[in-house]
N, C-alpha and C positions, 0 to 999 in steps of 0.2 A: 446210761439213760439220762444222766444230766447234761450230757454234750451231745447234741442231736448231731454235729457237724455238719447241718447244712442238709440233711434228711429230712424229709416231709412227705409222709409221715413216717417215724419210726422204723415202723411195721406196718406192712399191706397186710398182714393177715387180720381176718373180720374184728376177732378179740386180742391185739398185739401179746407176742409172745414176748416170756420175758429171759430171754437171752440179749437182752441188747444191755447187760448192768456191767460192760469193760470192755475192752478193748482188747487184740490179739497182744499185743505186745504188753501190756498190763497183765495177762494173763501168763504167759509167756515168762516174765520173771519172777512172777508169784511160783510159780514149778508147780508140778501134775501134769497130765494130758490134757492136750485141748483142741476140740473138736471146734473148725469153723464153717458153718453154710453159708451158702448165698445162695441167695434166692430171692425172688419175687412171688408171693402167696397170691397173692390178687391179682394176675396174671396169666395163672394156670393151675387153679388149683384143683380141675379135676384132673390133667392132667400131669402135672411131677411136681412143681415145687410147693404146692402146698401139702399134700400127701408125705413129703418127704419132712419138711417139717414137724407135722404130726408125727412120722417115728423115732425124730428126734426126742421130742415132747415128751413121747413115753420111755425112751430110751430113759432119757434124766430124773423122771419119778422112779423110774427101777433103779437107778445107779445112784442114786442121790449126788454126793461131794466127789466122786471115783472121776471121774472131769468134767472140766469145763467146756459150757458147748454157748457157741455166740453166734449168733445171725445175724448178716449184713443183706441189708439191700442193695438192690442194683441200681435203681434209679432216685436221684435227689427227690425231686418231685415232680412224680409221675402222672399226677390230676391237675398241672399248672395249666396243659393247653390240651386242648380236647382233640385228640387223635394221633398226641405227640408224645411219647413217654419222657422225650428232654434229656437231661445230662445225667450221663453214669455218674455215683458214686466211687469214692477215690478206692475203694477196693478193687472196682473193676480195674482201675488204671493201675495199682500196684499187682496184679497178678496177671496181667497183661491177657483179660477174658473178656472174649466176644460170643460167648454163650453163658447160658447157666441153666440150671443150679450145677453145681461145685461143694463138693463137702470133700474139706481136706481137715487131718486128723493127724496128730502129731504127739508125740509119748512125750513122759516128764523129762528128756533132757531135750527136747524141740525138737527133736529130728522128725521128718515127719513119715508116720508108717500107711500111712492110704489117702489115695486121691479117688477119687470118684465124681464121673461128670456124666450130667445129663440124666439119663435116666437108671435108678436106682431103687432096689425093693428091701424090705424092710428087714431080710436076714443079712444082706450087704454092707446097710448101715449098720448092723449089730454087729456084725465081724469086723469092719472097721474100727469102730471102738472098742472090742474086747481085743484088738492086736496092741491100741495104743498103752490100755490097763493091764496089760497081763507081765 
């Protein structure tokens, strides 16, 4: 959260969420499991990627510390021109996505045990993450 990296803002979501406190690779050699979204909340949020958010959200008050889960956005700044969302954010160009949301989930030695794209209900992301903790 203290390196926005050229994000504006943060988080689309209405009240930012707060998975934006590290980075994947920060995460990554700290060890545990670690769940990454991307997504856009303010884009779709009654349909998927806000929703999906949310069951992250609850996921992590039920799990507490059992992993680490981090949100990236898709677009740098997406309110810069009006009708234009503008340039992806470098996650999209490191995973080489031209859609989203994406929640990829990967156990304490990094390997990664689930991908999931697009659209996703909230027993999918729970089994996703109880394959990476288990």
């Amino acid at each position: 959260a203290a390196d926005d990296r050229g994000v504006t803002p943060m988080c689309t979501r209405p009240e930012p969420c707060p998975l934006h406190a590290g980075t994947v690779t920060e995460a990554l050699e700290r060890g545990g499991p670690v769940a990454l979204y991307i997504g856009t909340p303010a884009f779709c949020q009654t349909a998927v990627c806000g929703p999906i958010l949310e069951f992250l959200l609850e996921e992590r008050a039920a799990r507490g510390d059992a992993i680490t889960m981090i949100h990236a956005e898709v677009y740098r700044d997406p309110y810069a021109t009006e009708g234009d969302l503008g340039e992806a954010t470098e996650v999209i160009d490191v995973y080489g996505l031209d859609f989203e949301p994406q929640l990829v989930v990967a156990g304490a030695d990094g390997s990664v045990t689930a991908v999931l794209n697009n659209s996703m209900d909230r027993a999918e992301v729970a089994q996703a993450l109880d394959a990476a903790t288990a």
